[in-house]
N, C-alpha and C positions, 0 to 999 in steps of 0.2 A: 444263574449258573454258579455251581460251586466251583471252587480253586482247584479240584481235581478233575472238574469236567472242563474248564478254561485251560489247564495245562494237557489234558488229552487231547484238546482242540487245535492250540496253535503248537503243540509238539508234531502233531500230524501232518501241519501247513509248513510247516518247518522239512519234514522230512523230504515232502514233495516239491518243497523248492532245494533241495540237495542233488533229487533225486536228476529234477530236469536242467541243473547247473554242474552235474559233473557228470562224465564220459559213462556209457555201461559197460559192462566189465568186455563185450565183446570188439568195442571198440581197440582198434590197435594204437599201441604197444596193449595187446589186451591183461601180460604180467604187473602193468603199472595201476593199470586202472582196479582191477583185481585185486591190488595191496590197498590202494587209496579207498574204494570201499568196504575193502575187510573192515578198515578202524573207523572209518566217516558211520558207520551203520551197525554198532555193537553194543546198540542201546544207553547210548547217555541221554541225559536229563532234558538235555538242550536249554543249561537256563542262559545262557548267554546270547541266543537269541529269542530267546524268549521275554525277558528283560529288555532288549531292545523294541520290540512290538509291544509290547505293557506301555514303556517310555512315550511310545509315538502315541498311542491310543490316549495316553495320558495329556497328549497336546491337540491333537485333532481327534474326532469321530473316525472310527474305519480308514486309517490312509491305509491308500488301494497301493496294493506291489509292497509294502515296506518286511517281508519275508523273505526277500532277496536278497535286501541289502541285509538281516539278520541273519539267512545263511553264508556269508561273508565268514563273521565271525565264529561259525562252527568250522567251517576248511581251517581258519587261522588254528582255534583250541584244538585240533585235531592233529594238526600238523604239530603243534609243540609235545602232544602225547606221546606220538611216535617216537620223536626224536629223544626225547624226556626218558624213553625206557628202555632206550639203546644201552650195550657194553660200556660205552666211552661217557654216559652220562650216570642214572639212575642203577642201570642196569637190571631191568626186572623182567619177569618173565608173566605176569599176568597184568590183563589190564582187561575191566569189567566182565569180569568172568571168565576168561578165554583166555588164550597164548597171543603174548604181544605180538605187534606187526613183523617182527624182526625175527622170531621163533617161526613165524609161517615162514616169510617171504627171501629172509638169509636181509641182513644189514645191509647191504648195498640197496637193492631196493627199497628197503621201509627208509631208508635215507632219502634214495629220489621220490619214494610216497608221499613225505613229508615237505620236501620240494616243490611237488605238485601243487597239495596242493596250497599251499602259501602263494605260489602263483597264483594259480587260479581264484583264489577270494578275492584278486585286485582285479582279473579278470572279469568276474561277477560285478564287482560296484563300479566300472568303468563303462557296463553296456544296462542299466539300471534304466528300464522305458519311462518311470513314471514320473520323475521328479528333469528337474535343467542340472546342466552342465555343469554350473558355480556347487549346486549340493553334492555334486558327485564328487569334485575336488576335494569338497569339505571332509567326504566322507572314506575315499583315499586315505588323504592325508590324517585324519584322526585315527584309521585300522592303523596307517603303519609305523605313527607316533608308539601307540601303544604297542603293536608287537615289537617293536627296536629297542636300540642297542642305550639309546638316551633317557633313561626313566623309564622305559618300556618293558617288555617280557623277556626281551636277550637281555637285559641290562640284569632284571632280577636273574635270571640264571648263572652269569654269573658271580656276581653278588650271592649267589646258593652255593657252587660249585666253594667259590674261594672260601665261603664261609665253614665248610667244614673243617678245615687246621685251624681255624679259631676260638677261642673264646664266646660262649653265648651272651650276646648282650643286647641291651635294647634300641640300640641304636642299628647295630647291623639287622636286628631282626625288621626291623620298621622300612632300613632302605631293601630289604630282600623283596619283602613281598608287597610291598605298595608297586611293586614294578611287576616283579610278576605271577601274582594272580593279581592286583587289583587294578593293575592300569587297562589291561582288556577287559574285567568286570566294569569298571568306570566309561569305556569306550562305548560297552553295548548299549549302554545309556543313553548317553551322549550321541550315537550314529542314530539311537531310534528318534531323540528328541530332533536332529538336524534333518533329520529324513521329512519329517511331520512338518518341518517350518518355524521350533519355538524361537519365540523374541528371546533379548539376553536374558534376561528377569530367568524364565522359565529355565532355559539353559543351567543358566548357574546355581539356581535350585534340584535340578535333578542332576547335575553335577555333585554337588554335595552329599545326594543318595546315595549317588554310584560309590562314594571314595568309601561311605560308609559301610554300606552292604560288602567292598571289596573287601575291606579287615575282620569282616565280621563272618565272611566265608570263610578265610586263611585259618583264621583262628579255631571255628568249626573244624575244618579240615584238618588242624594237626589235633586236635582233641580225637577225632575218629582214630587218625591213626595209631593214639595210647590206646582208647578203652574199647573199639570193636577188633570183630575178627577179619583175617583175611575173607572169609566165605561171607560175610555182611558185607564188607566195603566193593568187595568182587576185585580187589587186588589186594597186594601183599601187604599186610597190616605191620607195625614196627620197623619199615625200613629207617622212618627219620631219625630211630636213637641208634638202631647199626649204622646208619653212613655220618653218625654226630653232627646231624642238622641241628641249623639257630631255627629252632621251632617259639609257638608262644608257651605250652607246657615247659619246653626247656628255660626260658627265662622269666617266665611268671608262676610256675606251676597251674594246677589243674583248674584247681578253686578262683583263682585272680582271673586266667584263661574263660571261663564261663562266665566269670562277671563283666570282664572285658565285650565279652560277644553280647551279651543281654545288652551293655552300655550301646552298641554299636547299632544293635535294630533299634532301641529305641529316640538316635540320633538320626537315624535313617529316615523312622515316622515323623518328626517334625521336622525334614528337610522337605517333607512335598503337602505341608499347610497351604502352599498357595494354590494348589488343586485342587483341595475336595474329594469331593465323591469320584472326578478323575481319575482320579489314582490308586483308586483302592485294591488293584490287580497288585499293583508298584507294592503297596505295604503287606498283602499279604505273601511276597514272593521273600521281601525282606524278611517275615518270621517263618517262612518255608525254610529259610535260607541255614536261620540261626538254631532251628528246632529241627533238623534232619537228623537220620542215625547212619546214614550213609554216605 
């Protein structure tokens, strides 16, 4: 199976655990569920739980159910989307092709959309059939490490927000986004490795993938936003040098920026030596990661 037929595959197993893990639109309040899947279902990548089922495949053969606990982590990145494209944040008006949630639904609801679903992923990993109790905990508390306020995804926000009246440097850039893009990249890791059963060893091996591939996305990602377009990336290209974001462009320029990320997959490939032919989904998602144009 090629890497476009393996991401056709478990993007699909992904969808349909979304699909039967959150409300249908006709369910009431049927306006909330209606905002919460306008944005859950407008075609992302899904590498974040995608990367988690790679992670777990990478420890066990087929663990059965772990799609569940990896659509977790799409409610969490979806719910930050929302919020991320509100007035009071980012403020944008497109988000993968289309009018953000708050353009349809008016701010107050793409707020409780966002609400939603951040509930609901705790939700989801709370009633998880196939694993015990102790991995559920585990896997709680690792989403909401990562999405929080302590090293987590509110913590890099804002570390984002405050960073724009400052000075670009390499220090605030390193604590922006190691929290928030890379600690839920690291998470989805990490929840698929915990999901599957890895001993420490394993653990802390694809731990070290995650932190990789997590700077090595950011890095990617402020690069797209220099050199593509809005109509490529399917939202608005150059916000980060209008809103004077600590970007890696902004403090390394272009050239150092692409060397950086090359640096960073191939740190990535020798974090999972102790796998093998295991893993080989894990390293080609790491140069999907680094070699994307969107």
């Amino acid at each position: 199976m090629t890497l476009a037929e393996y991401l056709t595959a478990q993007q699909h197993l992904v969808e349909q655990a979304l699909d039967r893990n959150v409300p249908p639109e006709s369910c009431e309040p049927e306006v909330i569920h209606k905002a919460m899947r306008y944005s859950l279902f407008a075609g992302g990548k899904r590498i974040r739980p995608v990367l988690c089922i790679a992670a777990a495949e990478a420890v066990c053969d087929a663990p059965i159910g772990v799609e569940n606990a990896a659509c977790a982590l799409e409610l969490i990145h979806t719910y930050s989307l929302i919020h991320d494209d509100l007035p009071a944040l980012d403020n944008d008006d497109l988000r993968r092709g289309r009018p953000t949630c708050h353009k349809v639904f008016g701010e107050a609801m793409a707020i409780l959309a966002g609400d939603s679903l951040l509930t609901r992923a705790f939700e989801v990993l709370s009633a998880l059939p196939h694993i015990d109790d102790a991995r559920k905990v585990r896997l709680v508390f690792e989403l909401a490490a990562a999405a929080g306020d302590k090293g987590g995804m509110i913590a890099g926000q804002v570390h984002d927000l405050e960073g724009e009246q400052q000075h670009p440097t390499a220090h605030l850039l390193d604590r922006i986004h190691r929290a928030k893009t890379g600690a839920l990249l690291r998470a989805s890791v990490r929840m698929g490795a915990i999901y599957a059963g890895a001993d420490d060893h394993e653990l802390a091996a694809l731990t070290r993938y995650g932190e990789h591939i997590g700077l090595a996305f950011q890095i990617v990602d402020d690069l797209l936003d220099v050199e593509q377009s809005s109509e490529q990336l399917g939202k608005t290209a150059g916000k980060d040098a209008e809103q004077h974001k600590i970007t890696f462009p902004a403090v390394y320029g272009l050239e150092r920026s692409h060397e950086m990320a090359e640096e960073e997959r191939l740190a990535a490939h020798t974090a999972l030596q102790p796998f093998d032919a295991r893993a080989i989904r894990l390293r080609q998602l790491a140069d999907l990661i680094v070699q994307r144009t969107a």
